[in-house]
BAFI-3210 file (N, C-alpha, C; in Angstrom, 3 decimals, decimal comma, padded with zeros to 6 digits):
// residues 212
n [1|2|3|4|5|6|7|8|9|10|11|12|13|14|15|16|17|18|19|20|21|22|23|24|25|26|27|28|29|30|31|32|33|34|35|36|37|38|39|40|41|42|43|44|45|46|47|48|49|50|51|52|53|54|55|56|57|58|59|60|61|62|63|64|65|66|67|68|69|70|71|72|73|74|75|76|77|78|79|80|81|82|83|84|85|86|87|88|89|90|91|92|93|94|95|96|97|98|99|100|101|102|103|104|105|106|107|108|109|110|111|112|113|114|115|116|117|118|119|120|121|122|123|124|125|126|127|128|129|130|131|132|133|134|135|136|137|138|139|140|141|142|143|144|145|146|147|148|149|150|151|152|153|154|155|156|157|158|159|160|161|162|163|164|165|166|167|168|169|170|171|172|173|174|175|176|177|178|179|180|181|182|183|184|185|186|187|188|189|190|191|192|193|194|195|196|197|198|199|200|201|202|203|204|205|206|207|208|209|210|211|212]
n.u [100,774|102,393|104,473|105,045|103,048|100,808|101,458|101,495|098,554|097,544|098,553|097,399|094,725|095,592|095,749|093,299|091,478|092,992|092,685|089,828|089,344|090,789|088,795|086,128|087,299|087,323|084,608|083,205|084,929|083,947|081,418|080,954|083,715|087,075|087,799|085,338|085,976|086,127|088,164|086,105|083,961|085,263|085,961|083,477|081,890|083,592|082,961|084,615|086,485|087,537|089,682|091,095|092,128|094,268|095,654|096,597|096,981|098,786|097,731|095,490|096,158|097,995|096,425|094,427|096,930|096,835|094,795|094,385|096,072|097,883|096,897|096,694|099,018|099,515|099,145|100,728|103,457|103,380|101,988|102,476|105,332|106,452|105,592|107,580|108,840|106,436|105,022|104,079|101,556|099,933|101,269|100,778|097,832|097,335|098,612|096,769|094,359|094,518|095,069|092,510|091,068|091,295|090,472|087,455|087,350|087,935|085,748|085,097|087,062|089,255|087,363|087,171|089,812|090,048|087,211|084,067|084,553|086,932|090,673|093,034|095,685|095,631|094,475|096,429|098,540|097,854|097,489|100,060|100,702|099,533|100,666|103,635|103,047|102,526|104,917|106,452|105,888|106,401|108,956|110,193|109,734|111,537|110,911|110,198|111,078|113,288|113,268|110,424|108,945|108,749|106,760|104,763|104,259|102,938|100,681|098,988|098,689|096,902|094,503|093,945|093,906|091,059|089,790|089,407|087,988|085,277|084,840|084,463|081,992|080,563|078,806|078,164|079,495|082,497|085,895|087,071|085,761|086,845|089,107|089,360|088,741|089,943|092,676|092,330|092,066|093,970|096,344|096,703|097,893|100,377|101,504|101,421|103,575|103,727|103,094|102,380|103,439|106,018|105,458|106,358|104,139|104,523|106,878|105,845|103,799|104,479|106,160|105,389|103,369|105,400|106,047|103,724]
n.v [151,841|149,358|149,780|146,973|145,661|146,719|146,291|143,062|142,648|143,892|141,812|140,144|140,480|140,634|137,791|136,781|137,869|136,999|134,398|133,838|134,934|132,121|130,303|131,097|130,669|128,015|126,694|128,560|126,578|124,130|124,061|124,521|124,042|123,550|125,112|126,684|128,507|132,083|135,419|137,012|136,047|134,729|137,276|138,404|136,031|136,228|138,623|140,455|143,557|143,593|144,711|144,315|141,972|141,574|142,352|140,287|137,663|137,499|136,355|134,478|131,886|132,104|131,855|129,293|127,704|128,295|127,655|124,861|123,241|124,076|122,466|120,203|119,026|117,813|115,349|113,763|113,283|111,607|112,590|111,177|110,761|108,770|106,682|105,081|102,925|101,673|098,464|097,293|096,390|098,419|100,095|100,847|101,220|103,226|105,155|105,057|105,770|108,068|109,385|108,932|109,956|112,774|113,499|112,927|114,797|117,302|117,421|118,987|120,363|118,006|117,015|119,243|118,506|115,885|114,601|115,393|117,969|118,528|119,600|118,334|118,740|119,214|116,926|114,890|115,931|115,807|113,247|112,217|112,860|111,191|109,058|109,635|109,551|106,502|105,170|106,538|104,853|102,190|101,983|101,914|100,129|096,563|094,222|094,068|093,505|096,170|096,275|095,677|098,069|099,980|099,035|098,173|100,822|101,453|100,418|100,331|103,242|103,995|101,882|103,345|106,005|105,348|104,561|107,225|108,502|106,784|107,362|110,405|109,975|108,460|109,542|108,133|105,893|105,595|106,850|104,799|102,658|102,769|102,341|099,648|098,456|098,796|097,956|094,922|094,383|095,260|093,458|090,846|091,853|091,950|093,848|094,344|092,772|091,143|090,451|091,571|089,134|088,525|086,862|086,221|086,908|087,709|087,145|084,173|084,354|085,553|083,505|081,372|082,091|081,956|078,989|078,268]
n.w [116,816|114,890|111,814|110,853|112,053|110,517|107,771|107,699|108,110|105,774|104,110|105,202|104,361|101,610|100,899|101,386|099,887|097,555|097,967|097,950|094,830|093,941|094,892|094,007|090,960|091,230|091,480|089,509|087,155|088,072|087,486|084,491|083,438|082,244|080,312|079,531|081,448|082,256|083,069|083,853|084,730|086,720|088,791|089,032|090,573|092,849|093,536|093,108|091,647|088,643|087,523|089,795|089,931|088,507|090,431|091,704|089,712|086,527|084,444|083,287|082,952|085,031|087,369|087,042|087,688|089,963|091,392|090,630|090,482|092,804|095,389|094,371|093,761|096,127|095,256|094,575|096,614|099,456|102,635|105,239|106,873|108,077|106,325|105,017|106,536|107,501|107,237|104,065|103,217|104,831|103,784|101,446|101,969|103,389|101,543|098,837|100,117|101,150|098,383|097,588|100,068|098,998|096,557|097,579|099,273|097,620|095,310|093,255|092,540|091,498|089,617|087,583|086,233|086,064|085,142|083,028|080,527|081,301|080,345|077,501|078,575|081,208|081,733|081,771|083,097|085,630|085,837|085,508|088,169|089,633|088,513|089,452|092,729|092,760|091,623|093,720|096,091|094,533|094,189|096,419|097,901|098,400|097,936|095,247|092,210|089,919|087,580|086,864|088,427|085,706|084,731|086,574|087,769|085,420|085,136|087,795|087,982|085,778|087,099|089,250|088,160|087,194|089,247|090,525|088,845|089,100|091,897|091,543|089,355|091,296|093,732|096,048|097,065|099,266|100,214|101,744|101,077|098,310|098,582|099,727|097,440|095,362|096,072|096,361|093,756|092,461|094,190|093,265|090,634|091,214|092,728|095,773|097,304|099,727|103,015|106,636|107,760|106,136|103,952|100,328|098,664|095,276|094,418|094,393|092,510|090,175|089,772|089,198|087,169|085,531|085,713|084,187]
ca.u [100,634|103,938|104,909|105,117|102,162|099,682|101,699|101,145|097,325|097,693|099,078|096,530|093,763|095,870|095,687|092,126|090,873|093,576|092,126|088,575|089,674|090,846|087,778|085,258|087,478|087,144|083,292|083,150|085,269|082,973|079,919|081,502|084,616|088,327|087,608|084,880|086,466|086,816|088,191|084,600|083,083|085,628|085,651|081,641|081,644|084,063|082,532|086,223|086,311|088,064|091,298|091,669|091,979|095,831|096,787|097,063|097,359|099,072|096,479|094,292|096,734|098,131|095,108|094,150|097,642|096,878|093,112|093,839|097,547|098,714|096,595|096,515|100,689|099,987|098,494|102,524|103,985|102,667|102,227|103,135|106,811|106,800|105,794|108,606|109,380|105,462|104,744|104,010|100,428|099,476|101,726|099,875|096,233|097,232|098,427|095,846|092,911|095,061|094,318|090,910|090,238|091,759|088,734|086,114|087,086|088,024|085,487|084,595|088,818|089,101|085,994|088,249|090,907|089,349|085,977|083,632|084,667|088,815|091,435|094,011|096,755|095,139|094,156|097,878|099,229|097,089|097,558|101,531|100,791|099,316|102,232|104,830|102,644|102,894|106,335|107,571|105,897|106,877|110,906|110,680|109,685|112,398|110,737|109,788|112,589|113,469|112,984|109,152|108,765|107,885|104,971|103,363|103,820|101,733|099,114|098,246|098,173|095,902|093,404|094,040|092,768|089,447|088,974|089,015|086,337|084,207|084,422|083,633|080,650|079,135|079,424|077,243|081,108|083,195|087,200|087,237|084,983|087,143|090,374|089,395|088,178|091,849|094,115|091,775|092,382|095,745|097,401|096,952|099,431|102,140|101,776|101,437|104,602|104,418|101,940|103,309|104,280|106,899|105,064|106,817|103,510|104,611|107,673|105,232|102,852|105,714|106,874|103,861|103,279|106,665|105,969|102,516]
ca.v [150,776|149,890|149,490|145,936|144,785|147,075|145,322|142,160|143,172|143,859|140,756|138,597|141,034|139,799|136,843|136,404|138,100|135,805|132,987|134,610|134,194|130,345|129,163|130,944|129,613|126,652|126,876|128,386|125,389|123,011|124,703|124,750|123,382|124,841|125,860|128,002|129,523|133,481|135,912|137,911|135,310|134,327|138,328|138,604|135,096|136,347|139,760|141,464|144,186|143,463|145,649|143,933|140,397|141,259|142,734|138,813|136,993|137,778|136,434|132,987|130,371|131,971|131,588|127,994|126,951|128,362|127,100|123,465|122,453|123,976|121,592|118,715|118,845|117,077|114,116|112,926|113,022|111,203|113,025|110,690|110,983|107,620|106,204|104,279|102,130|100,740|097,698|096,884|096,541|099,189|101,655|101,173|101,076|104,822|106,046|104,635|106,071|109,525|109,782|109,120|111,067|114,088|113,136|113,704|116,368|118,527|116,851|119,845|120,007|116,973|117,144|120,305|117,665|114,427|114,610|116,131|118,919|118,711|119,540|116,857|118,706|118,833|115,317|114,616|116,437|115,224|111,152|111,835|113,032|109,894|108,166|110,037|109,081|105,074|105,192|106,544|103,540|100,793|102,076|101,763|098,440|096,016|092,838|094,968|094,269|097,572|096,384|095,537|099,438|100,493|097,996|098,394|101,891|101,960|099,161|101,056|104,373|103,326|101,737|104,180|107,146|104,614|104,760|108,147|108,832|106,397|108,267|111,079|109,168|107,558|109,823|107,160|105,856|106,429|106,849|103,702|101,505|102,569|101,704|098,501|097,791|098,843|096,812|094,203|094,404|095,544|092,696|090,351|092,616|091,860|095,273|094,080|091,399|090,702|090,928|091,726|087,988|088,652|086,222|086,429|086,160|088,539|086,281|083,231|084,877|085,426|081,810|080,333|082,454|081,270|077,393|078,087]
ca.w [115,816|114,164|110,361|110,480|112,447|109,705|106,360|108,308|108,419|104,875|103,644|105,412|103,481|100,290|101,114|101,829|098,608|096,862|097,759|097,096|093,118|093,585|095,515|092,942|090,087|091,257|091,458|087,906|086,649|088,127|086,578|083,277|082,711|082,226|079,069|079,357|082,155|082,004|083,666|084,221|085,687|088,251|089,646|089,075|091,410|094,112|094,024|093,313|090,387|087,103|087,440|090,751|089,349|088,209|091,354|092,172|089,382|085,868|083,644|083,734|083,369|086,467|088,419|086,644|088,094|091,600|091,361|090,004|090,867|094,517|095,928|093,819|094,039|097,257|095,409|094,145|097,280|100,674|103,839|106,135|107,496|108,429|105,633|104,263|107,876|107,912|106,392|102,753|102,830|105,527|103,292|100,098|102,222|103,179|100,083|097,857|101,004|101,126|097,257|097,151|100,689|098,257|095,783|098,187|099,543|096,543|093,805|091,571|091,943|090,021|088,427|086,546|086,086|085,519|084,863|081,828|080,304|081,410|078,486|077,901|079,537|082,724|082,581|081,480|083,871|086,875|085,339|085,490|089,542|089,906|088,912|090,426|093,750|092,782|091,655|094,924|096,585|094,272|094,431|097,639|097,880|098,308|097,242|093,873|091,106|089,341|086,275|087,064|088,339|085,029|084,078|087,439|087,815|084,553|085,320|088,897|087,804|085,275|087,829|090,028|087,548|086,648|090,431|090,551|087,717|089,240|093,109|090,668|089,194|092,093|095,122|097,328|097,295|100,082|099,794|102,340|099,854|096,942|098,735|099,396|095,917|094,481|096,820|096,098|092,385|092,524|094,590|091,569|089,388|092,505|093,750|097,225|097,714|100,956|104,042|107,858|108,133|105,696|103,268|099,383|097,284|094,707|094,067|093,935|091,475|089,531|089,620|089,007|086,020|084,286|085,404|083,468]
c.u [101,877|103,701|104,128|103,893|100,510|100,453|100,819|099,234|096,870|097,670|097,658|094,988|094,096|095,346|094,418|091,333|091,574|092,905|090,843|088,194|089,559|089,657|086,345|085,857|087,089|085,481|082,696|083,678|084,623|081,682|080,235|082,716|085,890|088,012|086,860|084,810|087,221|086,862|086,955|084,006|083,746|085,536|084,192|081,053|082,365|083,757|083,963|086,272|087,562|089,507|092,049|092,392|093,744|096,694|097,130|097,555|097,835|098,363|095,857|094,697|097,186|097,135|094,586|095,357|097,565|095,651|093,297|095,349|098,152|098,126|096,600|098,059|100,558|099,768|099,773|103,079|102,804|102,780|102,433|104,288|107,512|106,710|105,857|108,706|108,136|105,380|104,094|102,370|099,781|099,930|101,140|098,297|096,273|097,658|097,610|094,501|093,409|094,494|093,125|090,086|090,061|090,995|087,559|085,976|087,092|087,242|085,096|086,304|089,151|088,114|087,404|089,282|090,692|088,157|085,432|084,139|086,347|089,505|092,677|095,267|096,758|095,025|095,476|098,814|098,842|097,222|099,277|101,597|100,244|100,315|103,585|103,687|102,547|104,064|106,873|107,374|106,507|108,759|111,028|110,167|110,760|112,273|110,395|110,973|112,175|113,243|110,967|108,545|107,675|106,712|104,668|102,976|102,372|100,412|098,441|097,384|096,866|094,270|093,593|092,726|091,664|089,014|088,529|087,631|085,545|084,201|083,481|082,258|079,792|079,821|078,867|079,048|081,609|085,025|087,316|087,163|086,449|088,550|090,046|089,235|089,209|092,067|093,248|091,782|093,777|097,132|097,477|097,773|100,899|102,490|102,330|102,339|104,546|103,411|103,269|104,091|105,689|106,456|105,311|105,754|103,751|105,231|107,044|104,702|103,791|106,417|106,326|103,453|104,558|106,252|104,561|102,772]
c.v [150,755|149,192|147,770|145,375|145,524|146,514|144,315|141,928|143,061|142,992|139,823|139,250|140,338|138,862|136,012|136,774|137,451|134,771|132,613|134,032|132,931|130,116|129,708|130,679|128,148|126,331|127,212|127,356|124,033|122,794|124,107|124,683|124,607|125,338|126,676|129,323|131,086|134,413|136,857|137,084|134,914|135,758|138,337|137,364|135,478|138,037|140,735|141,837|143,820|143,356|144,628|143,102|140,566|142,170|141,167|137,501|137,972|137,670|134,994|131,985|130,572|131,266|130,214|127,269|126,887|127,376|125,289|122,966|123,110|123,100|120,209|118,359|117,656|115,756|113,026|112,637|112,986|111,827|112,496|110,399|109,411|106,744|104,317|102,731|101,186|099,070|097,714|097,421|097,703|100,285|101,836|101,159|102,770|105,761|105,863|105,621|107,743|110,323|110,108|109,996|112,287|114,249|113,835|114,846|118,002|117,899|118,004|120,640|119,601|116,493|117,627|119,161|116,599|114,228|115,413|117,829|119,572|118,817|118,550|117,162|118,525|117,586|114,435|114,442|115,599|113,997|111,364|112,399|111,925|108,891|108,603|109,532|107,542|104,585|105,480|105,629|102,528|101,081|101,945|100,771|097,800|094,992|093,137|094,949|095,573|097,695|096,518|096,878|099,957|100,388|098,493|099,661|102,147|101,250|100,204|102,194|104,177|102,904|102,455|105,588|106,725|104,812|106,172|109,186|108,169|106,965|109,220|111,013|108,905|108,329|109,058|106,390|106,338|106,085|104,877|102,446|101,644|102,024|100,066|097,944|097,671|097,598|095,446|093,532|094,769|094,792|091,179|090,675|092,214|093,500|095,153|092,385|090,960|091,497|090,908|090,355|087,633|087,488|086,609|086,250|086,880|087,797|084,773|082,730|084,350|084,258|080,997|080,833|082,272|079,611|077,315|078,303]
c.w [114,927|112,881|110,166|110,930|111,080|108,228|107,029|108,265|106,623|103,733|103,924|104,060|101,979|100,216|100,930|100,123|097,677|096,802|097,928|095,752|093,180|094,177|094,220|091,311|090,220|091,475|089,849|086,870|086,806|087,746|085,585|082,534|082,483|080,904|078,560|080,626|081,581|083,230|085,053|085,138|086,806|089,353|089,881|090,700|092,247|094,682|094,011|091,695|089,720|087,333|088,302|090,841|089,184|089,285|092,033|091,095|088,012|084,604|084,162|083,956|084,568|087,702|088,123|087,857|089,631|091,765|091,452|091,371|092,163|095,430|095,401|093,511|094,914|096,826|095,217|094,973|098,970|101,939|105,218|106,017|107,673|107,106|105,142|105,375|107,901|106,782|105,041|102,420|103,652|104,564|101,766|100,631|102,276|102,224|099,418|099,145|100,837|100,060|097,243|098,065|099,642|097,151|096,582|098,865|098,677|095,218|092,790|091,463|090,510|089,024|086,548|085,759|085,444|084,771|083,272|081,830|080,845|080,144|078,780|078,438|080,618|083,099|082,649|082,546|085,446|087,130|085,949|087,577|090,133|090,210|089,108|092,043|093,493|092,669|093,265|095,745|095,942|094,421|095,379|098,368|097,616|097,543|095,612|092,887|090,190|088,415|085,720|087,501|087,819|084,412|085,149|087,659|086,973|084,868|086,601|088,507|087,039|086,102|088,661|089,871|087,736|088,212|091,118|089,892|088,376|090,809|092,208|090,332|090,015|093,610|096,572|097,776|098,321|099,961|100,320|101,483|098,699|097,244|098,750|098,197|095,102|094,768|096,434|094,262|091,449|092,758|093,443|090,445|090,554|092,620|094,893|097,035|098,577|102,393|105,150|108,043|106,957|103,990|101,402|098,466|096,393|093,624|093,857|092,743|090,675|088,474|088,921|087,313|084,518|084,073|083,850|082,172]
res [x|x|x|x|x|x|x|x|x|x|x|x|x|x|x|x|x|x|x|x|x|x|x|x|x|x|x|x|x|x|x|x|x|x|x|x|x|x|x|x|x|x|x|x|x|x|x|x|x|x|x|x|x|x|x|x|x|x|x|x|x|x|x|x|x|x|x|x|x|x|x|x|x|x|x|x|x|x|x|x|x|x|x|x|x|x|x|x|x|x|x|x|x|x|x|x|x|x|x|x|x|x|x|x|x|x|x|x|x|x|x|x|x|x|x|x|x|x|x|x|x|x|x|x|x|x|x|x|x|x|x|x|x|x|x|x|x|x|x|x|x|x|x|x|x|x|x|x|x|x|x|x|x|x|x|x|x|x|x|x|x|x|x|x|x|x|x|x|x|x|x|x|x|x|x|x|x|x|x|x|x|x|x|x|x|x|x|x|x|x|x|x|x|x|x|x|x|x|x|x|x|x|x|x|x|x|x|x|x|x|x|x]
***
């Protein structure tokens, strides 16, 4: 048995009782909120003694930041590669569905985050990952002047969050439902410029709203 293959062995053991802590933090935070999160109760809930607790993390905000934010990082940036190349409206149906899958699958997540009993950095923090994930769509929209950006960024995000509280709220909801219900309420702000037929309603809107 050599050196490296019993670390190796080792590590995954870390590993496993690491992420022990985050999954019953994140169980005690959905009980009861980040704020009456304590140490005691996240070892007592993963069954790992006291002492043990800072052979992984350093103290609580450590473990808050592993618990809340290594997964909810992913919500800023889009995991499809492609992306950028698809059309307009297909590429805001899967970012906006991406989000909200990331709702149902982690809701006592964003419960922590969004929901009762969040502190306003978290919800701060979590709102500004929002709109770093709308921003990198609308900049990369062509038909999108640059100057317009910073209003829609804010208008989306905005309904974005509200759609998130209400997944939250009403889990009879499914991500699918709530996407449609956005883009549906969204392409009225001139989010969505422009369907596959290359069609400028963004620039119409626009138009129409100066003649008026």
């Amino acid at each position: 048995m050599s050196a490296k293959s019993s670390l190796s062995r080792r590590e995954r053991r870390r590993q496993r009782r690491r992420q022990r802590l985050i999954d019953a933090a994140r169980t005690v935070i959905a009980e009861k909120g980040v704020k009456a999160l304590t140490i005691n109760d996240v070892t007592e809930a993963a069954d790992v003694a006291v002492g043990s607790f800072y052979t992984y993390f350093k103290d609580k905000e450590e473990l808050l930041e592993a618990a809340i934010w290594e997964d909810l990082q992913r919500l800023a940036v889009p995991r499809d590669e492609q992306l950028l190349s698809r059309p307009p409206l297909e590429r805001a149906t899967i970012m906006l569905h991406e989000a909200y899958a990331f709702v149902e699958e982690h809701r006592p997540l964003m419960r922590a985050v969004f929901g009762a009993g969040h502190t306003a950095e978290h919800f701060q923090r979590g709102l500004e990952l929002i709109r770093e994930r709308v921003r990198y769509g609308l900049e990369n929209e062509p038909m999108i002047p640059k100057e317009d950006v910073p209003w829609l960024t804010a208008l989306a995000s905005g309904m974005i969050a509200g759609g998130i509280l209400f997944l939250l709220n009403h889990p009879e909801v499914s991500a699918e439902e709530m996407t449609r219900h956005t883009l549906r309420f969204l392409s009225p702000l001139g989010v969505i410029f422009q369907q596959e037929s290359g069609e400028k309603k963004g620039t119409d809107r626009r138009q129409g709203l100066k003649e008026a």
